[in-house]
N, C-alpha and C positions, 0 to 999 in steps of 0.2 A: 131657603133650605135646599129646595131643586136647585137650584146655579152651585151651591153649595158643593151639592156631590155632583157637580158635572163638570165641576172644577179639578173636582178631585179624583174622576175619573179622567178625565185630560191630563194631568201632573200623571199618573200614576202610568201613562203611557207614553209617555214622553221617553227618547230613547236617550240612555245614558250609557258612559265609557264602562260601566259592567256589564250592558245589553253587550256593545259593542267584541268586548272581552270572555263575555261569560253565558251567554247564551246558548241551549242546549241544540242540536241539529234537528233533532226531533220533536223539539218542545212547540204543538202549534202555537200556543198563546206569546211568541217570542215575539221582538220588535225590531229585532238585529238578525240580519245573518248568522246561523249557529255556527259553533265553531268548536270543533271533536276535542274528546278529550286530549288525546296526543299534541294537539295543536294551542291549549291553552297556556299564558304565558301568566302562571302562578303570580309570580312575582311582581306583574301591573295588574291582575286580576284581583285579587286579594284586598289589595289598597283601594283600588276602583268601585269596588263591590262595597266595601264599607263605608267607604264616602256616599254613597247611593241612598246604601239603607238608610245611614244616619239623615240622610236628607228626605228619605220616607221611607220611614218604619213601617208603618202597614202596609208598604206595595207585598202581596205574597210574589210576585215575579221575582221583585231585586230578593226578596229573604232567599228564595230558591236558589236563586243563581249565589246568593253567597254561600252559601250550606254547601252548593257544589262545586266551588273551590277548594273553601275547608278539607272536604272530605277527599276530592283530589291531594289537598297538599299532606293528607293524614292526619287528619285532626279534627276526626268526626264525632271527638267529644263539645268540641268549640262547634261546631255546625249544627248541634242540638238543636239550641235555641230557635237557630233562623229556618231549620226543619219543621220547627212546632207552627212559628209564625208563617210558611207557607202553607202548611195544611189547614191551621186556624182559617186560613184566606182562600180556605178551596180551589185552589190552582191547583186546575187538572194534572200538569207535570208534576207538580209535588206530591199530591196522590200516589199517583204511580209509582215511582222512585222510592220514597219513602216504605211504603209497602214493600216493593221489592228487597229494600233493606233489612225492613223487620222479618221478610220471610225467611233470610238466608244470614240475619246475625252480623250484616258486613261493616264495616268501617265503625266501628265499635259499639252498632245501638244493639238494642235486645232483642236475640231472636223471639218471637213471635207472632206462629201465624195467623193467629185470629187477629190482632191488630191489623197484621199486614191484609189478612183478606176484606177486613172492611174499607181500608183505603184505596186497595186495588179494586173491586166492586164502586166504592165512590169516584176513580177516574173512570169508571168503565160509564158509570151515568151520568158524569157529564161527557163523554165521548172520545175519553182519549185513548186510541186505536190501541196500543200498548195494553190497555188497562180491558177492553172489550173482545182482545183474544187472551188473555194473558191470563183473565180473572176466571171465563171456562177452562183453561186446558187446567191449571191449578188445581180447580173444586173438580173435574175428573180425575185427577190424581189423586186425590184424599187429601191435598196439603192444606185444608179447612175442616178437615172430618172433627166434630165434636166442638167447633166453633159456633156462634149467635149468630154468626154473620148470613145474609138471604144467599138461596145458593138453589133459587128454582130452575129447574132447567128450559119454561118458556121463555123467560128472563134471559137467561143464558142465550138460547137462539136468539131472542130481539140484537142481545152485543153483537153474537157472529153476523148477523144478516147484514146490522150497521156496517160491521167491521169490514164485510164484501163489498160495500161499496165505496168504502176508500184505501182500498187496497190497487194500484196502478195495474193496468191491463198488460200482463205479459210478464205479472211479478210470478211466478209460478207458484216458487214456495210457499210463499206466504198465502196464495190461493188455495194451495193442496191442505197445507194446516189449519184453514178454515174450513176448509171442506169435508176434512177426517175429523175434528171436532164436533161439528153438525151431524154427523153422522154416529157418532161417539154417544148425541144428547139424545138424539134419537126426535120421534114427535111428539 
């Protein structure tokens, strides 16, 4: 059963022509060089990406990166599916993204920010930077007000504190906006 999933964590990392194609810039958990939206080539990405999944369904990586085609190519009703299948799969990028979708209604899923705040709060614990400032400045805004979602503010400091220290020395901004956030939470 161990060799089992260890097999199946090897296959599941192996890089393929949608990592190659479809890979987020941001996304740490990626296998490929990312590569920006403006620069994706729809048209070999799409086919790429579904030959992927279909050759493993449960990677949440490949489901991610196809949804993020889709939804690039407008057709983020057809991206559902592989939306669900990466968040099923707790990929951290998916988290994030997804959230972000549900908060702001885009590429045609449903707004909702309590959904979205539990997703962006689940990239935030398992560590992805996006989702550890993204999910404070949010729940300071009220865009979770009357949500279930946890929205403690020691919590909160543990993300920004994380989030300081993989923010690169000399990013300014993104230092300053941790900084007024923290400060925002208070102690």
């Amino acid at each position: 059963m161990i060799a089992m999933l260890a097999a199946a964590a090897a296959a599941s990392m192996t890089v393929t022509e949608c990592d190659r194609l479809a890979s987020h810039p941001d996304d740490p958990d990626r296998v490929a060089t990312g590569v920006p939206q403006a620069d994706v080539d729809l048209a070999k990405a799409i086919p790429a990406c579904r030959a992927a999944v279909t050759a493993d369904p449960g990677n949440p990586r490949l489901n991610y990166q196809m949804a993020r085609v889709l939804g690039y190519a407008g057709r983020g009703d057809e991206a559902a599916g592989n939306r669900a299948a990466a968040v099923a799969g707790d990929y951290p990028q998916a988290l994030f993204v997804v959230g972000y979708i549900h908060l702001y209604g885009l590429n045609k899923a449903e707004q909702d920010a309590c959904k979205a705040g539990d997703l962006i709060r689940r990239s935030a614990v398992k560590g992805r930077l996006a989702g550890l400032v993204g999910f404070p400045a949010w729940s300071l805004q009220g865009k979770f007000a009357g949500c279930a979602v946890k929205q403690d503010p020691a919590e909160m400091r543990g993300f920004l504190e994380q989030a300081k220290t993989r923010i690169p020395a000399g990013d300014f901004y993104r230092q300053l906006l941790v900084e007024t956030l923290l400060a925002r939470i208070g102690n």
